[in-house]
RODO-2510 file (C-alpha; in nm, 4 decimals, decimal comma):
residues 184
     n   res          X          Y          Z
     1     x     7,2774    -1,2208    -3,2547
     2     x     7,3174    -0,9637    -3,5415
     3     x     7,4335    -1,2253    -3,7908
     4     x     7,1332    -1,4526    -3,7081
     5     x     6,8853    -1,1462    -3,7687
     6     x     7,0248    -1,0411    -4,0189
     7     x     7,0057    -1,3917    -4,1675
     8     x     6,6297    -1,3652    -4,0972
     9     x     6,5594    -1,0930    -4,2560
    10     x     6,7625    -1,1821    -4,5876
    11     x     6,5202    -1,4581    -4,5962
    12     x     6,2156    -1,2919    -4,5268
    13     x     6,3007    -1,0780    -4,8309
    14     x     6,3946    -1,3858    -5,0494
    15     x     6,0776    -1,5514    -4,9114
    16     x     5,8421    -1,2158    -5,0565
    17     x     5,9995    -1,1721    -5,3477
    18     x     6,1241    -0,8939    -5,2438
    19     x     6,4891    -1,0181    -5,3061
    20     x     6,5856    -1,2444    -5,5743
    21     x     6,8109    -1,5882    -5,3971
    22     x     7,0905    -1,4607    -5,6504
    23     x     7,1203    -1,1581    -5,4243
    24     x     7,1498    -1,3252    -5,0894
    25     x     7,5334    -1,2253    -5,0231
    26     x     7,5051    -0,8794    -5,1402
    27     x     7,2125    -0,7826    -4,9564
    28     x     7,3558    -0,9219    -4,6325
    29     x     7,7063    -0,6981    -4,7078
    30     x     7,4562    -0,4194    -4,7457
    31     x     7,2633    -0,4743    -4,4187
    32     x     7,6504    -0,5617    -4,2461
    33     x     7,6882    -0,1924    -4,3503
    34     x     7,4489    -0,0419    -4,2231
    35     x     7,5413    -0,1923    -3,8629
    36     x     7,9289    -0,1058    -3,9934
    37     x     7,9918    -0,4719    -3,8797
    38     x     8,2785    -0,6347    -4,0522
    39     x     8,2083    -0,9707    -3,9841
    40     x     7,9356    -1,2338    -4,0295
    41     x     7,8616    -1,6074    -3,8943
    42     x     7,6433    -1,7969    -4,0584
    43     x     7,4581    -2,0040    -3,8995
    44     x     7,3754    -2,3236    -4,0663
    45     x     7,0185    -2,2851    -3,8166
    46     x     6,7194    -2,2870    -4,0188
    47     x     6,5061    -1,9782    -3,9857
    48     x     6,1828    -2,1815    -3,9641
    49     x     5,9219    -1,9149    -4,0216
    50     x     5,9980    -1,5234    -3,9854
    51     x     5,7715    -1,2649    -3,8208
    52     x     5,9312    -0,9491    -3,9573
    53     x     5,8012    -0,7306    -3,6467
    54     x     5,9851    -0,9444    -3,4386
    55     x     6,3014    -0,9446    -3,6658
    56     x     6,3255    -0,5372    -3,7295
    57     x     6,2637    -0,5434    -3,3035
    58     x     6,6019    -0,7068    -3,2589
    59     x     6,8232    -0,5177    -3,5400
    60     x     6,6589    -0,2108    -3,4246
    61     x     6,7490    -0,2891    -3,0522
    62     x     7,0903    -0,3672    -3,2023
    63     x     7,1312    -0,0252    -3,3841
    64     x     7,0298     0,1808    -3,0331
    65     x     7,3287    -0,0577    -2,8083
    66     x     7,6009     0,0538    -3,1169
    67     x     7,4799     0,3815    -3,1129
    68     x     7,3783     0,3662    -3,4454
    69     x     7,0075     0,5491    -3,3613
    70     x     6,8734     0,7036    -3,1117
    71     x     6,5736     0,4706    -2,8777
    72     x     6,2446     0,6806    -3,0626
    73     x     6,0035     0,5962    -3,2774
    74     x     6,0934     0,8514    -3,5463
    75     x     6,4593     0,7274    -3,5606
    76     x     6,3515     0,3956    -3,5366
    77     x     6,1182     0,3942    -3,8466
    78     x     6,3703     0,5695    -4,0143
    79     x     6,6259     0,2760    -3,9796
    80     x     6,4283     0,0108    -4,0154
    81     x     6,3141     0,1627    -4,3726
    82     x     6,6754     0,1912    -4,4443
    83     x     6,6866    -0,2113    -4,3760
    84     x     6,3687    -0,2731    -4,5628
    85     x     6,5200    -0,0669    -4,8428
    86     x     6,8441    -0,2807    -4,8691
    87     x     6,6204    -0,5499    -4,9884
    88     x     6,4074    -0,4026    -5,2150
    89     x     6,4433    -0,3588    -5,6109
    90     x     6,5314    -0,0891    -5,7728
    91     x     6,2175     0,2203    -5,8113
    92     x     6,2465     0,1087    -6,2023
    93     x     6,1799    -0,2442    -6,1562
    94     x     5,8678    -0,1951    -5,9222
    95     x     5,7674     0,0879    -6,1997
    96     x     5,7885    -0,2178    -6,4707
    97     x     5,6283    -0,4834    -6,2760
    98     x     5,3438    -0,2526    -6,1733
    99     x     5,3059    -0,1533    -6,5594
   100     x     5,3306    -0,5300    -6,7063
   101     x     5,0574    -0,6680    -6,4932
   102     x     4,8934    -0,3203    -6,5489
   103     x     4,8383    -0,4141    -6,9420
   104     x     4,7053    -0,7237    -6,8151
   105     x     4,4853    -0,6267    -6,5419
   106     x     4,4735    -0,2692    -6,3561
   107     x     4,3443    -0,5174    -6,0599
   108     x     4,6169    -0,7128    -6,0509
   109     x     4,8791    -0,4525    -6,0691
   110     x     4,7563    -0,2509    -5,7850
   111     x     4,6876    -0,6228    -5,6059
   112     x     5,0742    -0,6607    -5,7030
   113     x     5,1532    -0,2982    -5,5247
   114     x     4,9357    -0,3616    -5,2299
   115     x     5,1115    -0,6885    -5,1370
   116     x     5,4712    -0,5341    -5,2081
   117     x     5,3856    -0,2511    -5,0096
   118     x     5,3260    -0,4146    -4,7225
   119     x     5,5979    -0,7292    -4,7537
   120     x     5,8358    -0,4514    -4,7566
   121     x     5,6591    -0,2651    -4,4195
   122     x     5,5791     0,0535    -4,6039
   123     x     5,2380    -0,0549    -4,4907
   124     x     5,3446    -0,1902    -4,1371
   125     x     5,0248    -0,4593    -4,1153
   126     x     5,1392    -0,5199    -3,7593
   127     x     5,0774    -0,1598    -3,6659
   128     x     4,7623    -0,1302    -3,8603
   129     x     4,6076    -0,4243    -3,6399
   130     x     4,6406    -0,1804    -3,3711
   131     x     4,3803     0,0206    -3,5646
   132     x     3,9825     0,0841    -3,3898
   133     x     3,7648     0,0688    -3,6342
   134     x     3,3079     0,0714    -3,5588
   135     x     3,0255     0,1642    -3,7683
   136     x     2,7912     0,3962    -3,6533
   137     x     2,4179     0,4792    -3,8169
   138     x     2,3199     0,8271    -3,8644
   139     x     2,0579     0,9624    -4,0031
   140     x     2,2366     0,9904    -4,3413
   141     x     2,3044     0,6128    -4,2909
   142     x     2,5833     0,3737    -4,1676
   143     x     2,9603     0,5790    -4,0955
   144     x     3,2489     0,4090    -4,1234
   145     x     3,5181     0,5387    -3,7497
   146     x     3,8691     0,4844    -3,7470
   147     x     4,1319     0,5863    -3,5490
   148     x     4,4651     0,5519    -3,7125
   149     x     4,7286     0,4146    -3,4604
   150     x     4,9355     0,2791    -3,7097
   151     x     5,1475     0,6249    -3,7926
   152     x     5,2529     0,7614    -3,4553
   153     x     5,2311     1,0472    -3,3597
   154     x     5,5573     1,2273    -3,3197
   155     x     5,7325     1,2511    -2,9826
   156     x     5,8344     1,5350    -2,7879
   157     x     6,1985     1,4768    -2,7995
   158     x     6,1384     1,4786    -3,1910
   159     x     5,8962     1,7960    -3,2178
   160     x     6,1845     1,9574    -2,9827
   161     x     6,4543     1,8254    -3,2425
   162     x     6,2585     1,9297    -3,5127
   163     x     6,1864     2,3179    -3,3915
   164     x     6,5075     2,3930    -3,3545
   165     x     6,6653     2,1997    -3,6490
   166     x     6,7474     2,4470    -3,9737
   167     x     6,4804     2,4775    -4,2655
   168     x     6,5398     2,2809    -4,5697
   169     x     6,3435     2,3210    -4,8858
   170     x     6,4195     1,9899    -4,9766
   171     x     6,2200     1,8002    -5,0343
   172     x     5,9080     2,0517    -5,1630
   173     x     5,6810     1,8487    -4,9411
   174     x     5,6093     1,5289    -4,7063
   175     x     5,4613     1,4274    -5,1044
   176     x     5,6311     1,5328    -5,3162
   177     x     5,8602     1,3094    -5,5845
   178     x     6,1602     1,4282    -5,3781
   179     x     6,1044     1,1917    -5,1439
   180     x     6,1914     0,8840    -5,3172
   181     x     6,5221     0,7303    -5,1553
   182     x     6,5328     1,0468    -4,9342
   183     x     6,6783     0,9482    -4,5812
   184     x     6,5204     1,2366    -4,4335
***
């Protein structure tokens, strides 16, 4: 089971672009590590097509059986970013890409962002379906509603956890540059 979703989601990063072919074995030893799994079977099963939801689902249900995380929504988005992450480029590269098809077209770079962004489920489009969204008129014309169900809230178990965890001053802020690659 782990080998053949982890499989599936090597692919769905070779598939985006996220991950280059070339990088295939490494990113699977990275993902292996993450699991601490020593071993891997590949399957010689074609993935046919790959609904990443479904995929983070089953290494996520893996990581709670191991141990690995605890069953909540916090800990689970912060796994499954650690998976996304082991098939991502480097900050530098997505910095370069951005900036080449920037001197071409600022349209096509942020085009370029918005698609990476959400192939590697820092925009999770399967939550953001989950969305409500109306318009309304008013007087001052036609209002846009939304109600964002796409960033849960935080459970109690976690706002528990978090109250009585120590203060850190890093990172600054939920914004700040600190956060790139922070696990926290």
């Amino acid at each position: 089971m782990l080998s053949k979703s982890i499989k599936k989601l090597v692919q769905y990063g070779i598939d985006t672009g996220l991950t280059p072919e070339c990088e295939r074995i490494y990113t699977t030893n990275l993902l292996l590590d993450l699991f601490r799994e020593d071993e891997y079977i590949d399957t010689e099963e074609e993935t046919g097509e790959i609904c990443l939801e479904e995929v983070l689902q089953e290494l996520l249900a893996e990581a709670v059986d191991r141990g690995l995380i605890e069953d909540s929504i916090g800990y689970r988005d912060l796994f499954d970013t650690r998976l996304m992450n082991c098939l991502l480029p480097r900050p530098v590269q997505v910095q370069k890409e951005f900036w080449s098809r920037y001197e071409e077209s600022p349209e096509k770079a942020t085009d370029y962002f918005y698609r990476f962004s959400q192939d590697s489920d820092y925009i999770r489009r399967y939550r953001v379906k989950k969305d409500k969204k109306w318009k309304v008129d008013s007087p001052y014309g036609e209002i846009d509603i939304t109600i964002n169900l796409s960033k849960p809230e935080k459970d109690p178990k976690a706002i528990a956890a978090a109250r009585n965890s120590k203060a850190s001053s890093y990172p600054k802020c939920q914004l700040c540059m600190e956060n790139e690659g922070y696990a926290g």
